[in-house]
N, C-alpha and C positions, 0 to 999 in steps of 0.2 A: 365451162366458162360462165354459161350463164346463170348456173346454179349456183356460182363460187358470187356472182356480181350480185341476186338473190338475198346469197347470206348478208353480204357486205351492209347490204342496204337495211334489211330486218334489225340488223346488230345495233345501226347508229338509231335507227327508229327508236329504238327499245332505248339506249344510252339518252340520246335528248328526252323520251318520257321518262325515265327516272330521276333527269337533272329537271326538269319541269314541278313533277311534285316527289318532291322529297319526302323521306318519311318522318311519321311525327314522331316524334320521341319525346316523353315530357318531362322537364328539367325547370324545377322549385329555382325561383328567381325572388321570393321573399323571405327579408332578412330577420325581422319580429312578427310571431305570430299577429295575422291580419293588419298587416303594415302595410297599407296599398303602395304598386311601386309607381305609380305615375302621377296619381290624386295626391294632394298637398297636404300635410298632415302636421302637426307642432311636433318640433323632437321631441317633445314633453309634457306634459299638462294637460291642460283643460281648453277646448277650441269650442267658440260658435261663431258668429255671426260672420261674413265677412264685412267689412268696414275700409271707409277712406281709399277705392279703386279709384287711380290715378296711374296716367301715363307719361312719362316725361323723360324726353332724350332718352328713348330708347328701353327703359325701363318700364314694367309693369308692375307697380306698386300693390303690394294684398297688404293691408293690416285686417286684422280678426280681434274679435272679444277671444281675448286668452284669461286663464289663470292658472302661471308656470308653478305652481307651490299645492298641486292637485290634479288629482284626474275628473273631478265634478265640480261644477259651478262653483266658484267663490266669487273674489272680490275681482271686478272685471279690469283688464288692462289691454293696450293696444297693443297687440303684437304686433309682429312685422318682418313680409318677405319681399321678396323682386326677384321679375325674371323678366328675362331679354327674348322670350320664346313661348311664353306660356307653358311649359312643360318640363324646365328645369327650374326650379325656386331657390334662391338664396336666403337662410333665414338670417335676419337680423338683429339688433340688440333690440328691446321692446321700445316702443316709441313713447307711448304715455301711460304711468304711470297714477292711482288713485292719491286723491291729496283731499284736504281738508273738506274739500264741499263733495267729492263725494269717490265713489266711483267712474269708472270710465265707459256708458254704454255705448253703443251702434251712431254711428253716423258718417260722414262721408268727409272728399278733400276735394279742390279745387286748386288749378292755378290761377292768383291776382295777376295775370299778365297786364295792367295795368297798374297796380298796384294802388285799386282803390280804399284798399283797408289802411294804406300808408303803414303797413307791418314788414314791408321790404324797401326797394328802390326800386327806379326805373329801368336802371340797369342787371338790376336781380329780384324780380318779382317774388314776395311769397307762396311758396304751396300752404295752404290756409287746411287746419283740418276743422271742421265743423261737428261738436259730438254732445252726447247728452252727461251730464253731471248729474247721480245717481246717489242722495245721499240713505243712506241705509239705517241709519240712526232716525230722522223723519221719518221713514219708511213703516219702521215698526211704530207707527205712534197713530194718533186720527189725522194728523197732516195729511193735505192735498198736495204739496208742494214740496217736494222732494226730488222732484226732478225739473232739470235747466239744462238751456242751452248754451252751450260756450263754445271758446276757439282757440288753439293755438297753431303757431305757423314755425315751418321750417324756411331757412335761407342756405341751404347745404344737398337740397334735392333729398328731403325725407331722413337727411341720417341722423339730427337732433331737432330737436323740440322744445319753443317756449311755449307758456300759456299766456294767453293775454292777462294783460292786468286789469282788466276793467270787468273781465266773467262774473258773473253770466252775463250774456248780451241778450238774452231773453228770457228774462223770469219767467216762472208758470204763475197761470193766472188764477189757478186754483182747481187743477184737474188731477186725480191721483196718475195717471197713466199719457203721459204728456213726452214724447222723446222719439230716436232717432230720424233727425234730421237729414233730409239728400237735398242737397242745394246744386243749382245750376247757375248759368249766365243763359237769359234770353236780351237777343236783342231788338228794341223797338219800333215801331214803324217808322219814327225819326230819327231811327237811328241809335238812338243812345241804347244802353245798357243796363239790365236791371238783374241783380241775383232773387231768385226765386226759393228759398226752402219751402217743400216738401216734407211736412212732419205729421206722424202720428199721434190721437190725440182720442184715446180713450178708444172708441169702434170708429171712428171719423179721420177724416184727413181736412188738418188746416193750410193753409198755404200763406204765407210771409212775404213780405219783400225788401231788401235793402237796397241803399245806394253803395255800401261801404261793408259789409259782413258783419258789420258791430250794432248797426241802428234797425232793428226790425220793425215792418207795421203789418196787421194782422189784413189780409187782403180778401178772404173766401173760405167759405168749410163746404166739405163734402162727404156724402157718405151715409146719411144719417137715416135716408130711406133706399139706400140701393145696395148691392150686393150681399154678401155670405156676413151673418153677425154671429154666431154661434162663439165667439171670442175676442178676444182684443186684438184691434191692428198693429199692424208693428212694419219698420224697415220699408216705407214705401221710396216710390222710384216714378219719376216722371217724364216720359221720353217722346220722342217728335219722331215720326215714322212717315215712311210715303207709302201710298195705297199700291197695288198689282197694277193701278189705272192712273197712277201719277198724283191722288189725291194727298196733301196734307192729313195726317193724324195723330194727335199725340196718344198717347196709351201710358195709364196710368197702374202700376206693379203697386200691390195692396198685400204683405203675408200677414195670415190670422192663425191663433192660438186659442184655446183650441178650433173645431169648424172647420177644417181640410176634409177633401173627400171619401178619404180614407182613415178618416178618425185624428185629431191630433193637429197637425201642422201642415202647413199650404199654402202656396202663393195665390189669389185668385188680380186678377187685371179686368180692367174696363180700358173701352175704346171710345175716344170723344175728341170733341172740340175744348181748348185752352186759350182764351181769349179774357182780356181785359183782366188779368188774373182770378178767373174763374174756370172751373172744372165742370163740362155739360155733356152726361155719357149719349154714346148716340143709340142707346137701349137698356133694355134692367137684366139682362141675360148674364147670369152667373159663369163666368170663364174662370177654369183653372191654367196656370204654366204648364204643370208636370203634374198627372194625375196618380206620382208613384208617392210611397208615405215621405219619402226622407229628399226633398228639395225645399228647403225654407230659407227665408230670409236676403235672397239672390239681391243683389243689386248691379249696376252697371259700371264702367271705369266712364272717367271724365278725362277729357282733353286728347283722346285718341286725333292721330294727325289725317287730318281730312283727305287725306289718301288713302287711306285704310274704308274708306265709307260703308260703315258699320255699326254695329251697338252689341257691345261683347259683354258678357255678364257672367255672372259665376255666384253659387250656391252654397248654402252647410247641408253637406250631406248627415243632415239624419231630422232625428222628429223628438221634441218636448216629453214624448211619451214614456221614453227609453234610453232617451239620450246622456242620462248619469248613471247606467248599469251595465251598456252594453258590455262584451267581455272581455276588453282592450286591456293592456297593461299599464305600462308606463305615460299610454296618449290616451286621448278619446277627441274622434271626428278628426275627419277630413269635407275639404270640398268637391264638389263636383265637378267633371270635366268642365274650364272652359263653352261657352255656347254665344253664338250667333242670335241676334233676334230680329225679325222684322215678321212681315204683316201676308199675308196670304189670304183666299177667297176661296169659301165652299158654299156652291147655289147661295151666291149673294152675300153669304156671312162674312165678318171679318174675321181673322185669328190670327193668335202668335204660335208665328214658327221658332223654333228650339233647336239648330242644327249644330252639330259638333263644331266647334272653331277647326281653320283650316290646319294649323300649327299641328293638330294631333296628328295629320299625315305624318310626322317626322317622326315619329314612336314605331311608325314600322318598320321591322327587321323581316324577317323568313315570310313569304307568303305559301299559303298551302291551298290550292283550289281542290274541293272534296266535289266528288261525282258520285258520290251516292248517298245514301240515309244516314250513317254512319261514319264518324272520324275520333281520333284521340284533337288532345289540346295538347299546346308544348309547354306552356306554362301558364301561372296564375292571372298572368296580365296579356289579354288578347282582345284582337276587335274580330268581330264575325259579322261579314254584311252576304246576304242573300237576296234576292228576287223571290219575288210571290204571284204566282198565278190562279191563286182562288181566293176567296172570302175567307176562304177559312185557311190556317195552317198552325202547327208548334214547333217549337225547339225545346230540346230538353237535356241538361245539362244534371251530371250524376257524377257519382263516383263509387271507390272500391266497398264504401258503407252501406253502399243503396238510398242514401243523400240526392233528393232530384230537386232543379229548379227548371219550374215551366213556362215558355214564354207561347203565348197563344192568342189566335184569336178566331170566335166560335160567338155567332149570334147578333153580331154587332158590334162585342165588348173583347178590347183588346185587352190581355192578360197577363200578372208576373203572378204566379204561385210559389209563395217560401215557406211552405204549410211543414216540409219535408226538407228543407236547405240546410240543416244543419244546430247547432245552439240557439234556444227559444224561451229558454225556462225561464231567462231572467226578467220577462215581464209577456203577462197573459196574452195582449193581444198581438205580440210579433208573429207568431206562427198567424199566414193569413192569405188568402187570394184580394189581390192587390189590382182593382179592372178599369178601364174606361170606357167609356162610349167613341166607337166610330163609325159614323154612318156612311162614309165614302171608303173609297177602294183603298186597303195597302195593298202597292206595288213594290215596296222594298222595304226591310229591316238594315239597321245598324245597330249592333250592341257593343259596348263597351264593357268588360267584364276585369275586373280588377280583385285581388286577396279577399276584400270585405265587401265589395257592392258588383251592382250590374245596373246599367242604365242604358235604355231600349230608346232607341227614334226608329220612329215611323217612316217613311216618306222623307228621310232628312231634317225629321223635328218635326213634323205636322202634329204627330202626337208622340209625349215623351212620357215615361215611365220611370222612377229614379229608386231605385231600393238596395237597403243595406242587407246585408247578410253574413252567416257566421257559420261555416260549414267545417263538418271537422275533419275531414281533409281538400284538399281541393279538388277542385271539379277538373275530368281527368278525360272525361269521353262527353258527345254532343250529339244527338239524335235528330236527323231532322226528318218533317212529315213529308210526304211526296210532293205537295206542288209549292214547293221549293224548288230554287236554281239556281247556276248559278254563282255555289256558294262560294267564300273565300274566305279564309282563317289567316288574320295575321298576329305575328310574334311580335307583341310590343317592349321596346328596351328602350330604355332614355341614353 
C-alpha cells in the first residue's frame, strides 16, 4: 500500500515538472526573410527617423521619414502608424507628402489644447505637426538655406493633413544644416505658457520660442564647446526628469553623425539646468543612450496622460553606415523596442536609464525556465532575462551553421559580438565587437531578440546595447556561462 501511494506521488511529481517546463521545440514564426515580428517595420520602402510621437485618446501616434517608391533613401515623406499598445501598429495612408519647397525631414507633433496657433477651435484643438522643409534643388547648389521650418495641422486626430499657408514660419538664417525641430509646451512661473522648439543647427542646438507655433524668436544656442563633435547634430529632444533624490532635471537627447561610439551613429545626452530659455549642463561628461551601433535618432511621444508618469521614447534601429545595403528585400529598418526613460545615480553620477516599456510583457506566450548552461529557442522572436552573480559572465546564441552571437561582460566592458552572426559583406565594418564601459555591478540581463536584431538591458536599462544583425539561419540554441541564474526564455507572439 505504501509502495502503491510512493508511486502515486512520484508520478504527479514528474507530470507537474513536465507541465512546469515544457519542451522547447523551435517553430519559424517569420513571415519575410528578417522581417522582425514585433519591431515596427514599413510594409514597404524605405524607413528612418521616427517623427511627430504623439498620444491622443488612446492612440500612439509613430510617423517616420519614409520613402514608399524605394528601399534607400529618396525623397523623404511622413509616414504613418498607431497603436493602442505599443506592440500592435496600424499602418496608415502617409501623412505628408513633399511639395514645392521641398522635402519632408524629421521633426515632431503636439497637441494645441488651447488652440493658440488658432489652426483648430476650442472645441477641437489642432494636432500641429512641426517638421523641417528640405529643398534638394538649393541643396546641390552654394546655398546655406535650404532648409526651413514649417507646420501643418490635423483636425481629425492625425488621419489628414494641411500645411499651413504662411510656411516657413522660421526661415534659415543662413546655416547649411539647420532642421529637425522637437517642440514642447513649458509652463511659466506665472503661469502662462510658452512653446519651446528644440532644433538642430549645424553641431549646436538652438532653442526658439513661440506664443502661437507660427511666430518664433531665437532664445539661446548650445553646444559649441561641450559634448561629442566628430559630426552633425541631428533629432534632438528636451525633457524635464526628477533626480533618485526628488531633484528637478531636464536632460537634453543630442543624436550625431558620424561620432557614435561605435563608429557612425549615436545618441549622446547631457544633464542640466533649463532656465530662462537657456540650456546649462551640470558637467562636460560625454553620455551615450545606447552604447550599441544601430539606436539613432530616438525621440519621445508628447502629451502622454499624466497618469502614465513617464517618458517613453523609441528609436531607428540601425546606423548611416549600412543603413542603404543592409540585406532586406522589399523594406529596410525597423524601430526599436519601445523604452522608458528616467534618471538614476552611480557614486554620485547622474544617468539615463533605458528600460523596456511595460506593454512588452504582453508579447509573452510559453515561458521556459532553463536550469542549466544549455537550452534550444522556440522561435525567432524571444525575451531571455537571467540573474548574474559575478563581474563577469556570457550568453551565446548559434545555430545549425556555427553562426554565434556573444553577449558578455569581462574586464569592465559589457559586450555584443556579431563578428560571426551571420551576413556581413555588405559593408566592411559590420562584422565587429560592439562594448561599453561598466564600472558597477550587473545583477541582471534582459534581451530582446527579434529575426534581424537583439537588444541587451542591463540592470533594466542602466546599460543598453542595440544591434542589428543578419544570420543565415536563425539562432536555434543559447549557451549560458555558470554564474548565471535564474534563467527564463519567453515565446513572444503579438
Amino acid at each position: 500500500m505504501k509502495q502503491n501511494i510512493l508511486f502515486q506521488l512520484l508520478t504527479m511529481l514528474l507530470i507537474v515538472s513536465c507541465q512546469s517546463t515544457p519542451e522547447i521545440k523551435f517553430e519559424s514564426v517569420v513571415t519575410e526573410e528578417y522581417r522582425p515580428v514585433y519591431h515596427f517595420t514599413p510594409e514597404y520602402g524605405w524607413m528612418n527617423d521616427p517623427n511627430g510621437l504623439i498620444y491622443l485618446d488612446g492612440e500612439y501616434h509613430l510617423f517616420y521619414q519614409n520613402y514608399p517608391d524605394s528601399t534607400v533613401w529618396g525623397p523623404m515623406h511622413w509616414g504613418h502608424a498607431v497603436s493602442t499598445d505599443l506592440v500592435n501598429w496600424e499602418s496608415l495612408p502617409i501623412a505628408l507628402y513633399p511639395d514645392s519647397l521641398g522635402y519632408i525631414f524629421s521633426g515632431s507633433a503636439v497637441l494645441d489644447t488651447e488652440n493658440s496657433s488658432g489652426l483648430g477651435t476650442a472645441d477641437n484643438p489642432p494636432m500641429v505637426a512641426i517638421f523641417t522643409y528640405h529643398d534638394p534643388e538649393l541643396a546641390n547648389t552654394t546655398s546655406d538655406i535650404f532648409q526651413n521650418q514649417a507646420i501643418a495641422f490635423s483636425k481629425d486626430k492625425g488621419r489628414t493633413w494641411e500645411k499651413y499657408s504662411g510656411n516657413p514660419v522660421l526661415p534659415n538664417p543662413g546655416i547649411r544644416d539647420f532642421r529637425d525641430p522637437k517642440v514642447s509646451q513649458i509652463t511659466n512661473a506665472d503661469g502662462s505658457k510658452t512653446w519651446v522648439m528644440t532644433l538642430a543647427v549645424l553641431d549646436q542646438i538652438n532653442f526658439y520660442s513661440s506664443p502661437d507655433l507660427k511666430n518664433w524668436k531665437l532664445m539661446s544656442e548650445f553646444g559649441k564647446n561641450a559634448g561629442a563633435h566628430g559630426g552633425v547634430w541631428e533629432c534632438p529632444d528636451l525633457l524635464l526628469f526628477k533626480t533618485p533624490s526628488g531633484e528637478e532635471k531636464w536632460v537634453l537627447l543630442v543624436s550625431i553623425n558620424p561620432g557614435g561610439p561605435q563608429n557612425g551613429s549615436a545618441t549622446q545626452y547631457f544633464i542640466g539646468n533649463f532656465e530662462n530659455g537657456k540650456f546649462t549642463p551640470d558637467d562636460t561628461m560625454i553620455r551615450w543612450l545606447d552604447y550599441g551601433p544601430d539606436n539613432y535618432a530616438g525621440v519621445t511621444w508628447s502629451n502622454l496622460p499624466t497618469d502614465q508618469d513617464r517618458t517613453l521614447f523609441i528609436g531607428w534601429m540601425s546606423n548611416w553606415l549600412y543603413a542603404n545595403v543592409v540585406p532586406t528585400k522589399s523594406w529596410r529598418s525597423a524601430m526599436t523596442v519601445p523604452r522608458e526613460l528616467s534618471l538614476f545615480d552611480v557614486d554620485g553620477t547622474l544617468l539615463v536609464k533605458s528600460a523596456p516599456s511595460v506593454e512588452l510583457e504582453k508579447l509573452r506566450s510559453e515561458k521556459y525556465e532553463v536550469d542549466k548552461g544549455i537550452a534550444e529557442l522556440p522561435s525567432e522572436a524571444v525575451e531571455i532575462t537571467a540573474k548574474i552573480n559575478a563581474n563577469t559572465f556570457s550568453i551565446t546564441l548559434s545555430n545549425e551553421l556555427n553562426e554565434n552571437l556573444i553577449i558578455s561582460k569581462e574586464n569592465g566592458l559589457v559586450s555584443i559580438d556579431r563578428r560571426n552572426a551571420g551576413k556581413s559583406d555588405f559593408h566592411r565594418d559590420f562584422a565587429a565587437i560592439h562594448s561599453a564601459p561598466m564600472s558597477w555591478e550587473a545583477n541582471e540581463v534582459r534581451v530582446y531578440l527579434d529575426a534581424s536584431s537583439i537588444e541587451l538591458f542591463v540592470n533594466n536599462g542602466e546599460l543598453v546595447l542595440t544591434s542589428i544583425l543578419f544570420p543565415s539561419s536563425p539562432w536555434k540554441t543559447i549557451n549560458f556561462s555558470e554564474n548565471t541564474q535564474s534563467i527564463e526564455i519567453y515565446n513572444l507572439k503579438k
